[in-house]
PALO-667938 format. One record per atom (N, C-alpha, C): x, y, z. Coordinates in steps of 0.1 Angstrom, whole numbers, padded with zeros to 4 digits, always signed. Each point is the difference from the previous one (the first is absolute). Example, Ala and Ser with C-alpha at 12.3 -4.5 7.8 and 13.67 -1.06 7.14 Angstrom:
2
+0132-0057+0078 -0009+0012+0000 +0009+0012+0000 -0004+0011-0007 +0009+0011+0000 -0008+0011+0008 
This chain:
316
+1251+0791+1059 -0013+0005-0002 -0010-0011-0003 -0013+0001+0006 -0007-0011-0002 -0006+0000-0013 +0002-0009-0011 -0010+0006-0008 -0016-0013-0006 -0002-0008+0012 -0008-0010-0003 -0006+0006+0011 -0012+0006-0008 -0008+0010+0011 -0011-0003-0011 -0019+0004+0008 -0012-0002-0003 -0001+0006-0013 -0004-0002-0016 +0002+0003-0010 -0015+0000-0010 +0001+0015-0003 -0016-0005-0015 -0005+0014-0002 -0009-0004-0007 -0003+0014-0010 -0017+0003+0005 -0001+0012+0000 -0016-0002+0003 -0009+0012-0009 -0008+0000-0005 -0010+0009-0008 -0005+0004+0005 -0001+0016+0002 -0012+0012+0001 -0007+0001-0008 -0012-0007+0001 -0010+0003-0013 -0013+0008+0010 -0007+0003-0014 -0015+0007+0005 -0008+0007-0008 -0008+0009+0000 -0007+0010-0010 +0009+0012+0000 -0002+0008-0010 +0007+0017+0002 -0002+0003+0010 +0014+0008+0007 -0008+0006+0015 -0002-0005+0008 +0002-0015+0002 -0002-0008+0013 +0009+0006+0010 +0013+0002-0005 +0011+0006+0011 +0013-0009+0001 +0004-0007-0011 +0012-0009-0003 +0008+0009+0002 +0001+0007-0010 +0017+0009-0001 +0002+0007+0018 -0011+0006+0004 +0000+0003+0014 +0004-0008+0008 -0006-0013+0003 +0007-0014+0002 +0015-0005-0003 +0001+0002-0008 +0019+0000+0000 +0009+0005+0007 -0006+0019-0007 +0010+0010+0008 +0004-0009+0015 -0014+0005+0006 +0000-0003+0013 +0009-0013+0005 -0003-0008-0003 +0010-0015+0000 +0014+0002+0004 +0004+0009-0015 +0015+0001-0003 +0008+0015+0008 -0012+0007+0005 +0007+0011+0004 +0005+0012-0011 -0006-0003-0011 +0007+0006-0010 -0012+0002-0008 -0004+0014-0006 -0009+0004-0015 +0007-0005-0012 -0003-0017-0002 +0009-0004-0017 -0012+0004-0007 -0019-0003+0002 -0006-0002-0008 -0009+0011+0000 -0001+0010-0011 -0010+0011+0003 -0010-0001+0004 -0007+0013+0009 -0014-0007+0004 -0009+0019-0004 -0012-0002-0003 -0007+0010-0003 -0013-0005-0001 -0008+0008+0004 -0014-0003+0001 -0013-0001-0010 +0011-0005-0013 -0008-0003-0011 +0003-0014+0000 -0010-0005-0010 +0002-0016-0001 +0011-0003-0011 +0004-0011-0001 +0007-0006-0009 +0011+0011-0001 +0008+0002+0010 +0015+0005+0001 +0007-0004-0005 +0001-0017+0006 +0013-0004-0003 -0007-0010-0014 +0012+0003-0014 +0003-0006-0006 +0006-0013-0001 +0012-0001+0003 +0010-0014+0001 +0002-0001+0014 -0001-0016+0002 +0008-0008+0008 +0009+0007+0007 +0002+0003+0016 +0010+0004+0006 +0003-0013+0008 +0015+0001+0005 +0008-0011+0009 +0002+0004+0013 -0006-0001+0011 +0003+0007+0011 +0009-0013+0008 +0016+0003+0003 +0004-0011+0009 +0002+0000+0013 -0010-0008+0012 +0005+0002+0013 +0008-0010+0001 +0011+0000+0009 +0012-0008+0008 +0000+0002+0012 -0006-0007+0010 +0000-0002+0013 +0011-0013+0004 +0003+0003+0015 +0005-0015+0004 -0007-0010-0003 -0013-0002-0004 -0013-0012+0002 +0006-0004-0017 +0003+0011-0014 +0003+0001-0009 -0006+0006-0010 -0002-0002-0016 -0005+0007-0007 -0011+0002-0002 -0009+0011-0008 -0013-0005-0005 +0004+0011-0013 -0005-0005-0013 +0002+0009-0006 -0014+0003-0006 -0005+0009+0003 -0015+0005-0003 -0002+0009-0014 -0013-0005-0007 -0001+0008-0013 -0011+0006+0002 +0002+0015+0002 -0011+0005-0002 -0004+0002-0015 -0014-0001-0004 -0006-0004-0014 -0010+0014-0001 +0000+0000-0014 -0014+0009-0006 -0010+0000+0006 -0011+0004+0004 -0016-0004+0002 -0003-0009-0010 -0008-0012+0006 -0006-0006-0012 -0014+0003-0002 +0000+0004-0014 -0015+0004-0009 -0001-0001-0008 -0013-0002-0009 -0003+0001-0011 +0009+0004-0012 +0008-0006-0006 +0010+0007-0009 -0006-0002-0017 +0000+0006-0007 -0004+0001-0014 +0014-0004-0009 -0005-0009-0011 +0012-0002-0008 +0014+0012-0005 +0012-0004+0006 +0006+0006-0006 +0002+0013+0005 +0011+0001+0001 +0005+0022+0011 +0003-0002+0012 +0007+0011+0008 -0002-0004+0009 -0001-0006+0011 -0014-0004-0001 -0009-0006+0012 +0002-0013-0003 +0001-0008-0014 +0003-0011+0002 +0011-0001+0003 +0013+0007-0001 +0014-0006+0005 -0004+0003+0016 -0008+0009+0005 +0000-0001+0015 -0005-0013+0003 -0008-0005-0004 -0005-0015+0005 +0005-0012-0004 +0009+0001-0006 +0008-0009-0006 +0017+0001+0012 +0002+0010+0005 +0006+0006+0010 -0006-0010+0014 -0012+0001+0003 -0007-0010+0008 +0004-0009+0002 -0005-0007-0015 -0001-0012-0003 +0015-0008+0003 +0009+0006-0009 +0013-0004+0005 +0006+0002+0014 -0002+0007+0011 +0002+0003+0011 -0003-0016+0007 -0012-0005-0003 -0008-0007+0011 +0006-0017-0005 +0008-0001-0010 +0005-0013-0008 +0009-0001+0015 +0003-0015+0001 +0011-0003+0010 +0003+0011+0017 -0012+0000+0002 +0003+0007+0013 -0005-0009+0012 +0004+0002+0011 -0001-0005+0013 -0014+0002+0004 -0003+0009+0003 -0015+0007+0005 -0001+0017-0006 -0013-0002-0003 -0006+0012+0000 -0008+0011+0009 +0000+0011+0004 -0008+0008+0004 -0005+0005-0006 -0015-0004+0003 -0014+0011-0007 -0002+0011+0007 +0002+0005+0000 -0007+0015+0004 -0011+0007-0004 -0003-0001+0015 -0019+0006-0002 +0000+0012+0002 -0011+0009-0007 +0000+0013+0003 -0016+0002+0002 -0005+0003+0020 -0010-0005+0003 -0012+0013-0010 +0003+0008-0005 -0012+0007-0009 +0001-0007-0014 +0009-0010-0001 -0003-0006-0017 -0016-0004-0002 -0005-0006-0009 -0009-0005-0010 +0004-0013+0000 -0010-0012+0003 +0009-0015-0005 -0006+0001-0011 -0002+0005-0012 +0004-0001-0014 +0010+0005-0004 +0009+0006+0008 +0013+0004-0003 +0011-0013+0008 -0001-0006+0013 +0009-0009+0003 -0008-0012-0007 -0009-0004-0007 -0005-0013-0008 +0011+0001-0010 +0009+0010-0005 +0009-0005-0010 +0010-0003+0004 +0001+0007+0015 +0019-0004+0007 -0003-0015+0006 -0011-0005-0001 -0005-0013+0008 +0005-0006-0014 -0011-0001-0014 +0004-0006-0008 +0016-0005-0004 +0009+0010-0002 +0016+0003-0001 +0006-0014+0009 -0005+0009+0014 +0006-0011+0010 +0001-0014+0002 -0018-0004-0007 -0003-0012-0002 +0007-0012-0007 +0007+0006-0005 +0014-0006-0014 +0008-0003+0006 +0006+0002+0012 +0013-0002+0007 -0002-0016+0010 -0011-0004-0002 -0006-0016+0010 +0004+0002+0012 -0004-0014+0002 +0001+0000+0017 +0014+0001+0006 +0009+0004-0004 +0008-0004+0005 +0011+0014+0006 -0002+0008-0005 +0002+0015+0003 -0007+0006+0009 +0004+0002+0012 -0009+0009+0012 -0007+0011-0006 -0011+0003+0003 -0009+0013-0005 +0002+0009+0011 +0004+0009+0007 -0003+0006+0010 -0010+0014+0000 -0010-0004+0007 -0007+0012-0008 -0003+0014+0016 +0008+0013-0006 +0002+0007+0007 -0009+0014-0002 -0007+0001+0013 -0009+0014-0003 +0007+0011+0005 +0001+0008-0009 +0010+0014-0001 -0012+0005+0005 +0005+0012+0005 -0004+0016+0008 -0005-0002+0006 -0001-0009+0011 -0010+0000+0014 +0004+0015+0007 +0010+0009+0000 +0001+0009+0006 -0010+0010+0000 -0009+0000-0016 -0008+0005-0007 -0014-0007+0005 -0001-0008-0001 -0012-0011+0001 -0005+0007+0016 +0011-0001+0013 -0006+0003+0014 -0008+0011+0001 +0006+0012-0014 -0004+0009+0008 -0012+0002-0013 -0010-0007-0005 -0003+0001-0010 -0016-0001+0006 -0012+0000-0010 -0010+0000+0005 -0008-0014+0000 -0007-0002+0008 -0007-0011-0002 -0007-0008-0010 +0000+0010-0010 -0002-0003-0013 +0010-0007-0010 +0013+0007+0001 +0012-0005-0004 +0005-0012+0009 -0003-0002+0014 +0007-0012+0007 -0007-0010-0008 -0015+0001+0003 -0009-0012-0009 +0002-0004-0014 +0004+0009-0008 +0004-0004-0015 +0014-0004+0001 +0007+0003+0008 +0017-0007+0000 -0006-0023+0008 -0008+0004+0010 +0002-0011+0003 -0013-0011-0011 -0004+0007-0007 -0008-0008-0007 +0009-0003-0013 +0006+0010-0003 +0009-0002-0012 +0010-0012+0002 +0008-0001+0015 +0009-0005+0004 -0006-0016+0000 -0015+0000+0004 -0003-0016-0001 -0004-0003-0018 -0002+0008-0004 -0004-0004-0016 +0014-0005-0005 +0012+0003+0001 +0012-0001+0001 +0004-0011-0001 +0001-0002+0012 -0001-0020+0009 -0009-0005-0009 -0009-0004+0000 -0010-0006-0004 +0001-0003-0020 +0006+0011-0004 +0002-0003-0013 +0019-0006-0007 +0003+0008+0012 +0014-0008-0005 +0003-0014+0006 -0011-0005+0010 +0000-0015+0005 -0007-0007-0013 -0010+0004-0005 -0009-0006-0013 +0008+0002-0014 +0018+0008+0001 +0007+0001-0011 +0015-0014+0002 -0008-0006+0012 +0013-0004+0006 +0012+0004+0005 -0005+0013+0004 +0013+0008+0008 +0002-0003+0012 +0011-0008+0008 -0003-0005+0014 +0005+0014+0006 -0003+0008+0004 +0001+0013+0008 +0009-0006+0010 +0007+0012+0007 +0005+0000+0013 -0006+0017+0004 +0000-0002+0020 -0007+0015+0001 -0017+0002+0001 -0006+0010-0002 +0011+0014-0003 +0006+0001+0007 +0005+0015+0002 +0014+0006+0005 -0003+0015-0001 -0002+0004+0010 -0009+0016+0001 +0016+0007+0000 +0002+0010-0010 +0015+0015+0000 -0009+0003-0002 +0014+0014+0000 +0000+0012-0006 +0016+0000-0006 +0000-0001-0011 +0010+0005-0007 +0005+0011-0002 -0011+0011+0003 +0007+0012+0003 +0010+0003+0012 -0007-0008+0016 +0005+0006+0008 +0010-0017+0008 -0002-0009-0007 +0007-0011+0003 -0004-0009+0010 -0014+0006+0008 -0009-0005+0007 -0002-0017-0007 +0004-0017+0007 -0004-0009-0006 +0007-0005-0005 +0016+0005-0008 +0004-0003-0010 +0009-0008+0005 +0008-0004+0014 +0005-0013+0004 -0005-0005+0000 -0012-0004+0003 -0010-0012+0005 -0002-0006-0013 -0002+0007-0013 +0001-0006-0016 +0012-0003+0001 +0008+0007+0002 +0016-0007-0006 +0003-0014+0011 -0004-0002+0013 +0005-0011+0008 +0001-0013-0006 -0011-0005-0008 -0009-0010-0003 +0005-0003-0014 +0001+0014-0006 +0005-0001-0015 +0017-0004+0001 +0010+0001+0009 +0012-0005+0006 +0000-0012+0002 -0013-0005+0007 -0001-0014+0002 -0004-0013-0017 -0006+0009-0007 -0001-0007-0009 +0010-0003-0013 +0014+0006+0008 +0008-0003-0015 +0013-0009+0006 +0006-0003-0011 +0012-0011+0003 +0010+0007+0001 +0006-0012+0010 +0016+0004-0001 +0010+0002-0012 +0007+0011-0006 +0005-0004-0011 +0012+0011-0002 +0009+0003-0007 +0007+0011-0001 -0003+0011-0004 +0004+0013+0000 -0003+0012-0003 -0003+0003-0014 -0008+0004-0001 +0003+0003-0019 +0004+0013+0001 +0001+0009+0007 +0009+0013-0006 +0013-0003+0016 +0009+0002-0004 +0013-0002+0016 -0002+0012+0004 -0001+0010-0005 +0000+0015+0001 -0010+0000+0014 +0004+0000+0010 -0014+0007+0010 -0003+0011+0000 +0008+0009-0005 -0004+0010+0001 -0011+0006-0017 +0002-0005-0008 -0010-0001-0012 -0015+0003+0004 -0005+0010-0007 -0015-0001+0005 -0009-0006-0010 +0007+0002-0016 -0007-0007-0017 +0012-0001-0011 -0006-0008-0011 +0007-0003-0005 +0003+0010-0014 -0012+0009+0003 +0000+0010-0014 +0007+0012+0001 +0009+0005-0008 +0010+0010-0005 -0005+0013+0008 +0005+0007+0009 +0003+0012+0006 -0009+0009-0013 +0000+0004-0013 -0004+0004-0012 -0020-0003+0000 -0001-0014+0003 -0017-0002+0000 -0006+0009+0011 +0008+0002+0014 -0009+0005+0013 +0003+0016-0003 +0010+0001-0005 +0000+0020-0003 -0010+0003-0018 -0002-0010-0008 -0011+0002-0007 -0014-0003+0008 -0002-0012+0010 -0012+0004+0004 -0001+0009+0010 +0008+0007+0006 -0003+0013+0012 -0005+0011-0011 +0004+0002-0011 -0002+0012-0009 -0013-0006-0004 -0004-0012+0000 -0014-0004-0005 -0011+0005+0008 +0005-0004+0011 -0006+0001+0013 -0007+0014+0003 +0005+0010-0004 +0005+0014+0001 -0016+0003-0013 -0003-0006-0009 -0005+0004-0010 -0017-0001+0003 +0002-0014+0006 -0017+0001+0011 -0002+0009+0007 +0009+0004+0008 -0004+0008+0010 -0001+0015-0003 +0008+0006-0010 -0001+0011-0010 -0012+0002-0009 -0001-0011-0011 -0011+0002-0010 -0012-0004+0006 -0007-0003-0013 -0013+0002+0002 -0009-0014+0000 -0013-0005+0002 +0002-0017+0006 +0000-0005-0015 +0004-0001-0010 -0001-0007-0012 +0012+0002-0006 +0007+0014+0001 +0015-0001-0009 +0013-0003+0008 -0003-0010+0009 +0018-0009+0004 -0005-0011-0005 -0009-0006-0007 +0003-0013-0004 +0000-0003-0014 +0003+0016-0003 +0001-0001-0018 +0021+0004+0002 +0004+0005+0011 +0015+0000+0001 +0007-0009+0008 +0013+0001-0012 +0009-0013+0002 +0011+0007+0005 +0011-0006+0008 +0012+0008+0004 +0011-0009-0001 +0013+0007-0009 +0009-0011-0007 +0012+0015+0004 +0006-0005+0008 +0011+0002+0006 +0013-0001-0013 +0004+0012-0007 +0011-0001-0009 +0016-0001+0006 -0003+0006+0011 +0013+0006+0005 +0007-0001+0012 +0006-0007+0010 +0001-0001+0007 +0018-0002+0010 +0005+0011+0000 +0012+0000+0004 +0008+0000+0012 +0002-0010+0007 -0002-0004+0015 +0012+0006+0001 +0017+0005-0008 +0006+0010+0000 +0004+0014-0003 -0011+0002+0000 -0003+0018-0005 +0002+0004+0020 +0003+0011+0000 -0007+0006+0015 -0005+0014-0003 -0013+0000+0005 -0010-0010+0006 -0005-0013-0011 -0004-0007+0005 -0004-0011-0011 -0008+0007-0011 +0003-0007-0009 -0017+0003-0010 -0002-0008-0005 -0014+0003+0000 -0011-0006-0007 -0010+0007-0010 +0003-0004-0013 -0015+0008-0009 -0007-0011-0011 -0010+0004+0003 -0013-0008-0001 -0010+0006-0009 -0005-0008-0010 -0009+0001-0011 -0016-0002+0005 -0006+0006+0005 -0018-0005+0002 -0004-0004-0014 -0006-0011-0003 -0009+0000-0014 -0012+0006+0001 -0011+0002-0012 -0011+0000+0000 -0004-0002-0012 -0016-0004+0003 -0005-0007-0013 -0004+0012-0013 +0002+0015+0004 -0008+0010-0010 +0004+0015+0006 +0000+0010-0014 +0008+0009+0003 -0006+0009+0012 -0019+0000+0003 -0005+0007+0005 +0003-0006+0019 +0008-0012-0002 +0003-0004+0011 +0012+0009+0007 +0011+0001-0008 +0014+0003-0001 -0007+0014+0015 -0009+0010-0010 +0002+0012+0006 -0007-0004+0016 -0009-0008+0001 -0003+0001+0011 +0012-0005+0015 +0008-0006-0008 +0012-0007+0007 +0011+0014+0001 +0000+0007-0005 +0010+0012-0002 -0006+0009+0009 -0015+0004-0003 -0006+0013+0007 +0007+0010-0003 -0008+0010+0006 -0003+0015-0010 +0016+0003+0008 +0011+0004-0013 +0016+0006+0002 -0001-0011+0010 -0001-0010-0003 +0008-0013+0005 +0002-0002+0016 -0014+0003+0008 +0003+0004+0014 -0007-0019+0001 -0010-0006-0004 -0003-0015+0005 +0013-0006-0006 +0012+0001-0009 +0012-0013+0002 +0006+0002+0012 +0003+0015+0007 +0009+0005+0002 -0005-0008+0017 -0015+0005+0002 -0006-0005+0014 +0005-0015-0001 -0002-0014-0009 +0001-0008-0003 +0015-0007+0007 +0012+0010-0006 +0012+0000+0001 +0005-0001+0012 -0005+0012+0006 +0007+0005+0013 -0007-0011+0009 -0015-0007-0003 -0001-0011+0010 +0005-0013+0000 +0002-0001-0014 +0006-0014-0001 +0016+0002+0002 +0005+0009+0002 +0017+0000+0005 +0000+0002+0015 -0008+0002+0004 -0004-0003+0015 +0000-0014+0007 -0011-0005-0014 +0002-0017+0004 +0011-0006-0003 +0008+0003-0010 +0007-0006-0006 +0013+0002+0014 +0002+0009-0004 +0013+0005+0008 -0002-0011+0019 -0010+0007+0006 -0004-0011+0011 +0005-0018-0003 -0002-0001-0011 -0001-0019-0002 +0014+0002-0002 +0006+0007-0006 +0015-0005-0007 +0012+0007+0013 -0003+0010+0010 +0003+0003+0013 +0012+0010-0008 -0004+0005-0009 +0011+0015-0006 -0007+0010-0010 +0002+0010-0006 +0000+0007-0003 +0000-0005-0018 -0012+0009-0006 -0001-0006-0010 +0000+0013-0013 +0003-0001-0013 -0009+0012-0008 -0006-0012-0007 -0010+0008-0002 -0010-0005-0011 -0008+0007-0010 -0001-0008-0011 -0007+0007-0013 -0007-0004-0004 -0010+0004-0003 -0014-0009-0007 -0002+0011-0015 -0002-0007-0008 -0009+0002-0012 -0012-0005-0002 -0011+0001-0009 -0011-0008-0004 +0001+0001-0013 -0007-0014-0003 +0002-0006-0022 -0012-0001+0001 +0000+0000-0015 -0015-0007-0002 +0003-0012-0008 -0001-0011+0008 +0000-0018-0005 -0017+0000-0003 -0005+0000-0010 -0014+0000-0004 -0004-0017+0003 -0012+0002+0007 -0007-0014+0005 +0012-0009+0003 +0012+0004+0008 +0006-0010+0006 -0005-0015+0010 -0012+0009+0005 -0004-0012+0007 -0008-0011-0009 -0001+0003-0012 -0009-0012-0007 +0010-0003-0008 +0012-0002-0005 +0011+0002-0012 +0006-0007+0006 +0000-0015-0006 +0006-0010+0006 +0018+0003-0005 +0005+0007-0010 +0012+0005+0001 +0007+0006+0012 -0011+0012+0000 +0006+0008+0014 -0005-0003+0015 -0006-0012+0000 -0001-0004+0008 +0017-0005+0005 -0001-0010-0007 +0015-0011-0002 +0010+0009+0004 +0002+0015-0010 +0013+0010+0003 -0002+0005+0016 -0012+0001+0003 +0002+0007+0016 +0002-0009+0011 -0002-0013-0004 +0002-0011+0013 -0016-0011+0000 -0005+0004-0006 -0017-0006+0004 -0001-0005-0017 +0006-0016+0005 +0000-0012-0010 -0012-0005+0000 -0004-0002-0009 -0012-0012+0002 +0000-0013-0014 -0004-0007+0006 +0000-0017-0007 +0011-0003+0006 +0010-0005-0007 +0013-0009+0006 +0005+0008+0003 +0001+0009-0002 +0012+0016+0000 +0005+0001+0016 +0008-0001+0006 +0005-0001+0012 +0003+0018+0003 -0010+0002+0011 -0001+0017+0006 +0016+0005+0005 +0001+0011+0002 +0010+0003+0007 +0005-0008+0015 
């Protein structure tokens, strides 16, 4: 087996909602990174690994980068970023043509830290959206798109592109990848496994499918006060099981997560064993509870206990 094949790591970065984790799936053929149509989904760093004949690329898809306030949370999500984009090959920016550039003026800033010497590739997501959009929206995508250029050349970002996808529908997405093949070196495999799609525990992708499951259930403010910490997981039980603790920051939270005789966990359940069961290709039980971890997302304790380290503290 050959294993001195094209080799390197590349960053999905961008604003909330650009369409990274969408970007992945698609890549890999596989739902590793939840996607839902609220912003700031994804919390931590995911490892998506492709292995082609050409060879590896091992892609991180990252948090949105935004404004984070000291401390919780939101700063381990950007610190998540931050570490993602240390030591990588190239990056993909991802544009999302209805953003604000006072929202990519901070993914520019970020980026600006990596020097000249890291490819910037800067890629406008959703054209699929854009064609059929109105003349009003074409105009603010291509005006946005030159404000873009123009300020990440004045941050010293040597751009490559653009590169018009659709991440949804995979429209584009060789023509990004050809170029980004061309820019890495020959070197050995870092995972031998070709068939490996990440490097994180079977346990993180069935806590974030039940995450996943809490956007699309609740309400737009209470999934980002719940945490999901997988207790249980017994790959020889038949059927498998899995039971799972949701946190929340407050008791008047708990009930909204339960619903009236417990019909919103129960909806919750039966969809996230849907996903789950699909990704793991068998038959699953599952159990959910809800706690009340009071202000876990600001409690640098329980931060640490659920996986979301911050300062030196090394994440799950």
């Amino acid at each position: 087996m050959n294993t001195e094949r094209k080799v390197g790591v590349v960053a999905i970065a961008g604003r909330p909602n650009a369409g990274k984790s969408t970007l992945l799936n698609k890549i890999l053929g596989s739902t590793l990174s939840i996607v839902t149509p609220k912003a700031q989904t994804t919390r931590e760093r995911v490892l998506g690994i492709l292995t082609e004949k050409k060879g590896q690329i091992l892609f991180v898809d990252t948090p949105g980068i935004h404004h984070a306030k000291e401390g919780g949370i939101n700063e381990f999500m950007m610190k998540e970023v931050k570490g993602a984009l240390e030591g990588v090959d190239a990056v993909w920016f991802l544009l999302d043509p209805e953003s604000k550039i006072q929202a990519e003026e901070k993914v520019i800033a970020l980026l600006a830290g990596l020097g000249p010497n890291v490819p910037v590739y800067l890629v406008f997501n959703k054209v699929d959206l854009l064609k059929r959009g109105s003349d009003r929206v074409k105009k603010h995508a291509l005006e946005l798109l030159e404000l873009v250029v123009k300020k990440s050349k004045e941050a010293g970002i040597q751009l490559k592109g653009p590169f018009e996808i659709s991440a949804k529908t995979g429209r584009g997405v060789e023509d990004l990848l050809n170029p980004t093949w061309e820019e890495l070196k020959v070197g050995p495999l870092l995972y031998s496994d070709e068939e490996q799609l990440s490097d994180r525990p079977t346990k993180f992708f069935v806590a974030e499918m039940i995450r996943e499951q809490l956007f699309h259930f609740l309400g737009e403010e209470l999934p980002y006060s719940c945490a999901v910490e997988v207790e249980k997981f017994q790959e020889d039980a038949k059927p498998l099981r899995v039971e799972a603790v949701i946190h929340v920051e407050r008791d008047s939270q708990k009930g909204m997560v339960i619903g009236a005789k417990g019909a919103k966990i129960k909806e919750i359940g039966t969809a996230a064993r849907g996903r789950i069961e699909k990704f793991l290709g068998t038959k699953i039980f599952l159990g959910l509870r809800v706690d009340v971890l009071k202000d876990w997302s600001k409690e640098a304790k329980h931060l640490k206990a659920l996986g979301y380290a911050l300062g030196s503290e090394v994440s799950r």
